[in-house]
C-alpha positions, 0 to 999 in steps of 0.5 A: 668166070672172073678169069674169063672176064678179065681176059676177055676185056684185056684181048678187047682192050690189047687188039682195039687200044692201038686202032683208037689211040692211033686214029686219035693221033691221026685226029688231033696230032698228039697222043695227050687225049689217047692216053686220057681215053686209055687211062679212064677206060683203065680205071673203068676196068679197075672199077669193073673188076673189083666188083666181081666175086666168086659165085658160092659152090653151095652144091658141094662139087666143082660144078655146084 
């Protein structure tokens, strides 16, 4: 599950980040606040991630 939560996020991340940052630049004419957005939303997936845990296999079996 962590697995597949942080490689969603990341194809999210790797498919949109280009989109947004260019329209930012298209926008403001720099890439300073692209990489400010990029960076914060960095740390909130840092934040995010930590926070996970595996799930306790109280079952006795891969599948609990």
């Amino acid at each position: 599950i962590i697995f597949g939560v942080i490689h969603t996020g990341g194809a999210i991340g790797e498919s949109s980040g280009p989109v947004v940052v260019g329209r930012i630049f298209d926008v403001t004419g720099s890439y300073r606040l692209g990489f400010l957005v990029s960076a914060i939303i960095s740390g909130i997936g840092i934040i995010v991630t930590s926070i996970l845990r595996p799930t306790s296999n109280k079952g006795g079996n891969e599948y609990g």
